[in-house]
C-alpha positions as CSV (number, residue, x, y, z in Angstrom):
1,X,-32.2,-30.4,-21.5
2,X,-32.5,-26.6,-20.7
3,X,-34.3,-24.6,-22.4
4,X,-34.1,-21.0,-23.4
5,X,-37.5,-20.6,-21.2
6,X,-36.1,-22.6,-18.5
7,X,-32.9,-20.0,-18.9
8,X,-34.4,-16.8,-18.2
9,X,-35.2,-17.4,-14.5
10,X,-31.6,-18.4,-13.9
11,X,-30.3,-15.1,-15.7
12,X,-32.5,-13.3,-13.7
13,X,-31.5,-14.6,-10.4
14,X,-27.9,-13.7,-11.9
15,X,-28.5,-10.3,-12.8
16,X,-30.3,-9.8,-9.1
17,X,-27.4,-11.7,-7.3
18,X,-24.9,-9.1,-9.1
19,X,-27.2,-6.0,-8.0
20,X,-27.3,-6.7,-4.3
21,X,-24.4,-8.1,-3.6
22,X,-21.4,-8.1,-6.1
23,X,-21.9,-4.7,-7.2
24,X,-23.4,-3.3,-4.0
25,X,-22.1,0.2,-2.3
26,X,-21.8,-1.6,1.1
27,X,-19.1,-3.7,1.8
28,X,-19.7,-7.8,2.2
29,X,-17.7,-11.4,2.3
30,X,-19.0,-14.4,2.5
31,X,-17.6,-17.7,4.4
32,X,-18.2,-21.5,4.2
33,X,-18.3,-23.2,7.4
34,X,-14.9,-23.8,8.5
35,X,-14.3,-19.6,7.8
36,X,-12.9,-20.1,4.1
37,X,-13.5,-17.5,1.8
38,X,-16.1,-18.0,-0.8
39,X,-16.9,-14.5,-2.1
40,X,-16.3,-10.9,-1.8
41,X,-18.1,-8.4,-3.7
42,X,-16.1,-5.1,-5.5
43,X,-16.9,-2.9,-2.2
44,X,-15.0,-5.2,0.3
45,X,-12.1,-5.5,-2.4
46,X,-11.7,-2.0,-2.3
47,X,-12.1,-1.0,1.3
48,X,-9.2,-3.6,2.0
49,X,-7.3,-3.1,-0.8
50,X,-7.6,-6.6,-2.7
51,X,-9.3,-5.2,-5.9
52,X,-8.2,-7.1,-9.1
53,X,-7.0,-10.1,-6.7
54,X,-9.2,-13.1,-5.3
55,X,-9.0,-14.9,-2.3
56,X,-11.4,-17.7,-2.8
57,X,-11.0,-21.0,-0.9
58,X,-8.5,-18.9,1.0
59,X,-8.8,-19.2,5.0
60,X,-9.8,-16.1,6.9
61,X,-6.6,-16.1,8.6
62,X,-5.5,-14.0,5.3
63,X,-7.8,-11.0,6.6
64,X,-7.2,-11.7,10.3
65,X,-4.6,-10.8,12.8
66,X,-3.1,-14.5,14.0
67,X,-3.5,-13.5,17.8
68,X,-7.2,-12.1,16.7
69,X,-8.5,-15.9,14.9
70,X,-9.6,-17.1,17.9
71,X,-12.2,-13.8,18.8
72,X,-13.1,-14.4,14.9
73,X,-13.9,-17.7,15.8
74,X,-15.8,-17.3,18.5
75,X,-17.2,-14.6,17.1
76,X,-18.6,-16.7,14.3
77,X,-20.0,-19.6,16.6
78,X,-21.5,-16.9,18.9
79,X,-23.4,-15.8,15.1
80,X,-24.0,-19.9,14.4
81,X,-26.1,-19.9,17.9
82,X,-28.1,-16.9,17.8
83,X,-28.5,-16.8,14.1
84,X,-27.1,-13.3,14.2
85,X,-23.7,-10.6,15.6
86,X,-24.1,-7.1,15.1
87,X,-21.9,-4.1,15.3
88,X,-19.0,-6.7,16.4
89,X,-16.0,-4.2,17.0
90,X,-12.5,-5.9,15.2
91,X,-10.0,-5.2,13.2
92,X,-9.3,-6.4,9.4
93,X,-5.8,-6.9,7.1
94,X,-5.8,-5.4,4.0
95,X,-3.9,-6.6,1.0
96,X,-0.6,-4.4,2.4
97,X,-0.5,-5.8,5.6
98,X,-2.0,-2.8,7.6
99,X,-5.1,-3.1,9.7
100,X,-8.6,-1.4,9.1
101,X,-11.5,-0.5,12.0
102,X,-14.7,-1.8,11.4
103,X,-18.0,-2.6,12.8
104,X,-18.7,-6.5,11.4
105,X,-22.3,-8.0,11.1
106,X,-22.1,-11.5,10.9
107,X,-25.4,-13.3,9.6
108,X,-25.7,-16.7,9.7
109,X,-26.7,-18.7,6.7
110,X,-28.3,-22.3,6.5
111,X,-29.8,-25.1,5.0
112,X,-33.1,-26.1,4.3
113,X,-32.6,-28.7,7.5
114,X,-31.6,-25.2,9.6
115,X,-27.9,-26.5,9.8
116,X,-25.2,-24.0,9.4
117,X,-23.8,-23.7,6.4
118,X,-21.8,-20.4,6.2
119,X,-21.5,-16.5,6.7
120,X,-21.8,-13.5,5.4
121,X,-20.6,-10.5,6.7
122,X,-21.3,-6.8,6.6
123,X,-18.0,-4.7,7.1
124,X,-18.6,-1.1,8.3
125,X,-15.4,1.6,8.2
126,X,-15.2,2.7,11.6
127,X,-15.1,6.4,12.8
128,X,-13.1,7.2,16.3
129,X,-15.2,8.2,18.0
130,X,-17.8,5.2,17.3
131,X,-14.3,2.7,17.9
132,X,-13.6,4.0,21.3
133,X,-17.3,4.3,22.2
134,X,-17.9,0.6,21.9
135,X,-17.6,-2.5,24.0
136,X,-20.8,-4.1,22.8
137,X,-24.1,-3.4,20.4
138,X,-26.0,-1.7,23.3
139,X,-23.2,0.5,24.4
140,X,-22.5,1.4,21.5
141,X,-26.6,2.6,20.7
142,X,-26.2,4.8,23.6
143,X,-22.8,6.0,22.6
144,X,-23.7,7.3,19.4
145,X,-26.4,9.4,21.0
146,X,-23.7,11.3,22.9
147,X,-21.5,12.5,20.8
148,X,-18.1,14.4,22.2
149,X,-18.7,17.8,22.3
150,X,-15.5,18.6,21.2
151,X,-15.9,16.3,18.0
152,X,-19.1,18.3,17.3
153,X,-17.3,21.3,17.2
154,X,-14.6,19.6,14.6
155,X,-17.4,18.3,12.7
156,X,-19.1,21.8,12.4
157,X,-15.6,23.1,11.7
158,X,-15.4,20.9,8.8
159,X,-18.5,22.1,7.5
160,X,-17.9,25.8,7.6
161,X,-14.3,25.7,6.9
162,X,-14.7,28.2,3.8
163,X,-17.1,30.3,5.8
164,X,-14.8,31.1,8.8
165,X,-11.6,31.2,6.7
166,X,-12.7,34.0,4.5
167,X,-13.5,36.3,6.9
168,X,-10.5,35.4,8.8
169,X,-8.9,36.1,5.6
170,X,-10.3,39.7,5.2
171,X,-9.7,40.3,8.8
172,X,-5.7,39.5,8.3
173,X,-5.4,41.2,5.0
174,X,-7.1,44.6,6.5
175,X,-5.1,44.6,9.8
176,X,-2.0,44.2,8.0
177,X,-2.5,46.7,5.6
178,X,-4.0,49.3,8.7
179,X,-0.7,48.5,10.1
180,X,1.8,49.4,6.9
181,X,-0.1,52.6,6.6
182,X,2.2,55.3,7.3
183,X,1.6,58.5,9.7
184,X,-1.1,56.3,12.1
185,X,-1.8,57.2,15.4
186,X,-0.4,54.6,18.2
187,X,-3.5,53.7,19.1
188,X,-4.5,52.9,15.6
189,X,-1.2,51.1,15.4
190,X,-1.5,48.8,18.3
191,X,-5.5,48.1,17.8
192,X,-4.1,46.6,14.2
193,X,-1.6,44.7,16.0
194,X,-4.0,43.5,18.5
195,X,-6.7,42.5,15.6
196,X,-3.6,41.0,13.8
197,X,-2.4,38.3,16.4
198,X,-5.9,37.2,17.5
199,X,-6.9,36.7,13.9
200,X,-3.8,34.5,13.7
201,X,-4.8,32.6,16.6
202,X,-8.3,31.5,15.5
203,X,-6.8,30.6,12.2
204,X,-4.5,28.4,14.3
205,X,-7.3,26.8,16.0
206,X,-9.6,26.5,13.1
207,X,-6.5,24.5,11.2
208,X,-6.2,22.0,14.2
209,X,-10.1,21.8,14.9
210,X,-9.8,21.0,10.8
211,X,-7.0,18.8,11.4
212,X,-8.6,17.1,13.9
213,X,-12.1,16.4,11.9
214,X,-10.1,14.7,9.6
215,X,-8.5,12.1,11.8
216,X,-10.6,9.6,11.1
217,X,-8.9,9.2,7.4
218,X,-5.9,7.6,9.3
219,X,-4.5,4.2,8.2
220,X,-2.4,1.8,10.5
221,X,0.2,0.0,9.0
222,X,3.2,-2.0,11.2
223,X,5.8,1.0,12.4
224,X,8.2,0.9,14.9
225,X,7.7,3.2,17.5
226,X,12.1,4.3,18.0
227,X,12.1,5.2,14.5
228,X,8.7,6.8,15.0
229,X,10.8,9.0,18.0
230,X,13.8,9.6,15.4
231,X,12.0,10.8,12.7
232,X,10.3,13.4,15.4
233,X,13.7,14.4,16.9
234,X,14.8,15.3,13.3
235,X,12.5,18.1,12.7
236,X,12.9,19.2,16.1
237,X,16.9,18.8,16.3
238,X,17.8,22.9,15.4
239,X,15.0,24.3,18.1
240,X,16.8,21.6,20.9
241,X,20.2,23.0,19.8
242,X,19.6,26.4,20.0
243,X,17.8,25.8,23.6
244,X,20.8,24.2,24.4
245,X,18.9,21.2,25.5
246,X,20.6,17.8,25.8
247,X,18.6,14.8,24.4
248,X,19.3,11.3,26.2
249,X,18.0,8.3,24.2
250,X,17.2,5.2,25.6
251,X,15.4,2.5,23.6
252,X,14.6,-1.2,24.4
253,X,13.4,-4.1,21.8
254,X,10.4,-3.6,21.2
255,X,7.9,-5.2,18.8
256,X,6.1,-2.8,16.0
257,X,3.0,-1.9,16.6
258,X,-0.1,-0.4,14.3
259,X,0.0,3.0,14.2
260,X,-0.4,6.0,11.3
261,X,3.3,7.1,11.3
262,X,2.0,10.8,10.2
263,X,-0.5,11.1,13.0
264,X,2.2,9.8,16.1
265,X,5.2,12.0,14.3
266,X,2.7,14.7,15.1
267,X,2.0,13.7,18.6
268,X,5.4,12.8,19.6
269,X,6.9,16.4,18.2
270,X,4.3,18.2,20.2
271,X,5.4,16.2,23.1
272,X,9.1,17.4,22.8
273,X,8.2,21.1,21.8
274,X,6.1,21.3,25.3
275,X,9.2,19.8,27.2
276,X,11.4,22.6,25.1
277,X,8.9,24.9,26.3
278,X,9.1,23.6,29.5
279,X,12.8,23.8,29.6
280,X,13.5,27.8,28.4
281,X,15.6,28.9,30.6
282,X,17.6,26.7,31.5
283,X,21.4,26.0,31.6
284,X,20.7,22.2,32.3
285,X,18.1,21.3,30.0
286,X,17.7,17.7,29.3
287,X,15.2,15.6,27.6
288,X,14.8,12.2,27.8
289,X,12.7,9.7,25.4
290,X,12.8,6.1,26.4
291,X,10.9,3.5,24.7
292,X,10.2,-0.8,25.0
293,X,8.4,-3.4,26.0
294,X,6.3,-3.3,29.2
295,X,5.6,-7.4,29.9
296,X,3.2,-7.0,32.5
297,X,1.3,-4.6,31.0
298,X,1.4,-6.0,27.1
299,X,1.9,-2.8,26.0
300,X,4.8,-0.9,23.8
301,X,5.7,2.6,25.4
302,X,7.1,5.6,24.3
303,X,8.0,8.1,27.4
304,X,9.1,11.5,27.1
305,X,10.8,12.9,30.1
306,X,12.2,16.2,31.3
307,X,13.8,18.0,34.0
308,X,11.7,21.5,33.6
309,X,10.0,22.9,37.0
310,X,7.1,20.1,36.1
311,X,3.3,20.5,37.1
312,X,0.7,20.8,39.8
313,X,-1.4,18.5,40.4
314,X,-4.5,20.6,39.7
315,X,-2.4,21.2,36.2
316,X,-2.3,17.3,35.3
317,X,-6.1,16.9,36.4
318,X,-6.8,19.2,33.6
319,X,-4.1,18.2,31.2
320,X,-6.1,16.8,28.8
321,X,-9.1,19.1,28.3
322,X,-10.0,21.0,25.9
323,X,-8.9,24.1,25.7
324,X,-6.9,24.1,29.0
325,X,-3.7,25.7,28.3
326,X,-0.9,27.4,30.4
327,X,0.7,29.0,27.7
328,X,0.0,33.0,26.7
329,X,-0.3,32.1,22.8
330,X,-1.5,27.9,23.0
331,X,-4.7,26.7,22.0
332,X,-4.8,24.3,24.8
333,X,-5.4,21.7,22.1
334,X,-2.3,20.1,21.6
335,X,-2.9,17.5,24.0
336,X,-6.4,16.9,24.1
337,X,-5.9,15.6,20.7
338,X,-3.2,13.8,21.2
339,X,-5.2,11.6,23.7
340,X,-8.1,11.6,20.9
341,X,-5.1,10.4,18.4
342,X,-4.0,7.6,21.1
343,X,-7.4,6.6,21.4
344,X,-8.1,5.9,17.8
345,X,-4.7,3.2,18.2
346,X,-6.3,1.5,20.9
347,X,-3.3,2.9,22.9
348,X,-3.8,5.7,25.8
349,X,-1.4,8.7,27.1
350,X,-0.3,8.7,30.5
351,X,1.2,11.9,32.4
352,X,3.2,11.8,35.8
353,X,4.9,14.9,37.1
354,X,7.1,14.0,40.9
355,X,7.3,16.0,44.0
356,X,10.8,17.1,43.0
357,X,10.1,18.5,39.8
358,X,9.8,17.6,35.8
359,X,7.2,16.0,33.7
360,X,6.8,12.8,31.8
361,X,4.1,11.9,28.9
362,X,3.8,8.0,28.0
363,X,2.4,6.7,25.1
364,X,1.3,3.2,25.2
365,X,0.1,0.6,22.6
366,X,-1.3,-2.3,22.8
367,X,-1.9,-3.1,18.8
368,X,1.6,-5.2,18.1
369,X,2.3,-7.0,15.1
């Protein structure tokens, strides 16, 4: 017979068992053995989406890529044998189907007799530059020490958003009006105008610097990289018109792979505006985006080709820097982030430019459904 004294210990461990783990801020699930879900407390449910739902006694193949279970697997026994995994780099299925980067900590649990009974795991939102830093626990230590020096300067953009936008603001607003103000002296005139269009270009690259800070609030969900290419060609269809630049198409069967359709619209219509760019001038303009399935490689591309005057080789050794730019009013940004972007997929940008003139960007991913 229990007792109400012999109660209180048991509500206590309750009310202690709800505090650190169901209603903890950090993010845990907890298997049985043969990786069947037991519990998950109200942070994990939210970062993947299953809040309101449960998925006990379900197998973990419900949060797991198919083609990932066996690296969960071994994952799990490499935990069993060392009693501990940290900082385990993998990806995780929400309730829609899409895919979320984390760091997983997987702890052993056992017995009295030291047998192996289950797991519990601590699931950690990834940031980009932490998922393309690391391969394993130590790289990943030294990584984090070294953070990209561009990515500092996003961060720090972030930060002091309002404080550079304002004066930007007042810089704009009193150049303009200098500028409307009848009976000024040329020199007045044009020191407006020159004050005018650099303030405009430090807005621009405080917006992408901004832009790019944020980019680790991207979510991957299955998307089809052809009508990824449409959707770009759409907002770009009246500039390629008036350019009078033909458009060949050229698209395989390809599977769909995980990206963040707002992020790669963005990448792939920067990639047609530089070929556009590329391409003034001419009466034979032509731009071609081919996309499929590369078997030896394992990868889905998406290559964006044109026959423009194409680039030096000391040009496509600094492609991808920060900064580095060719053109009188770019930031020299554009693709620098779009490699950053790529990254974050798990994918990687590739630029070629032959002998005999014209460029081509490929975009390659490896994350198919």
């Amino acid at each position: 017979m229990i007792t109400k004294k012999d109660t209180a210990p048991h509500a206590l461990q309750r009310s202690l068992f709800n505090a650190i783990f169901f209603n903890a801020q950090e993010p845990m699930l907890v298997l049985d053995k043969d990786l069947n879900v037991l519990l998950m407390n109200a942070a994990t449910l939210k970062l993947l989406g299953w809040a309101g739902q449960s998925l006990d006694g379900k197998p973990v193949s419900s949060l797991v890529l198919e083609k990932d279970l066996k690296e969960f697997s071994d994952m799990a026994a490499l935990a069993a044998r060392n009693g501990v995994v940290r900082n385990y780099r993998f990806y995780m299925l929400t309730a829609s189907r899409s895919i979320a980067r984390l760091f997983l900590t997987v702890l052993a649990l056992k017995d009295d007799k030291g047998e192996v009974n289950g797991f519990c795991l601590y699931l950690s939102p990834v940031s980009p530059d932490e998922w393309s830093a690391l391969k394993d626990p130590h790289v990943f230590k030294n990584a984090a020490r070294k953070l990209n020096r561009l990515t500092s300067i996003g961060q720090l953009t972030s930060m002091f958003a309002h404080d550079i936008k304002n004066p930007l603001h007042v810089i704009l607003s009193t150049s303009e009006l200098l500028r409307a103000q009848e009976g000024q002296p040329d020199q007045v005139r044009t020191g407006a105008e020159l004050i005018e269009r650099n303030a405009r270009r430090a807005s621009k690259i405080v917006k992408t610097l901004l832009d790019f800070s944020r980019s680790g609030m991207c979510r991957l969900e299955p998307y089809s990289v052809h009508t990824a290419a449409e959707s770009a060609l759409e907002l770009i269809d009246s500039s390629l018109k008036s350019g009078k630049v033909a458009v060949e198409k050229d698209c395989g069967h390809a599977p769909k792979v995980f990206l963040d359709p707002n992020y790669i619209h963005s990448v792939i219509y920067n990639l047609l505006n530089n070929a556009l760019q590329a391409l003034a001038g001419r009466h034979d303009g032509r731009i071609r985006i081919s996309c499929g399935w590369l078997d030896a490689e394992q990868e889905v591309f998406l290559t964006i080709t044109d026959n423009g005057p194409g680039m030096e080789a000391s040009i496509l050794e600094n492609l991808f820097q920060p900064f580095f730019t060719t053109k009188e009013n770019g930031t020299g940004l554009g693709l620098y982030l779009a490699r950053q972007i790529m990254d974050e997929h798990g994918g990687r940008i590739i630029a070629s430019s032959p002998a005999g003139g014209g460029a081509s960007i490929s975009l390659r991913f490896k994350k198919t459904v």
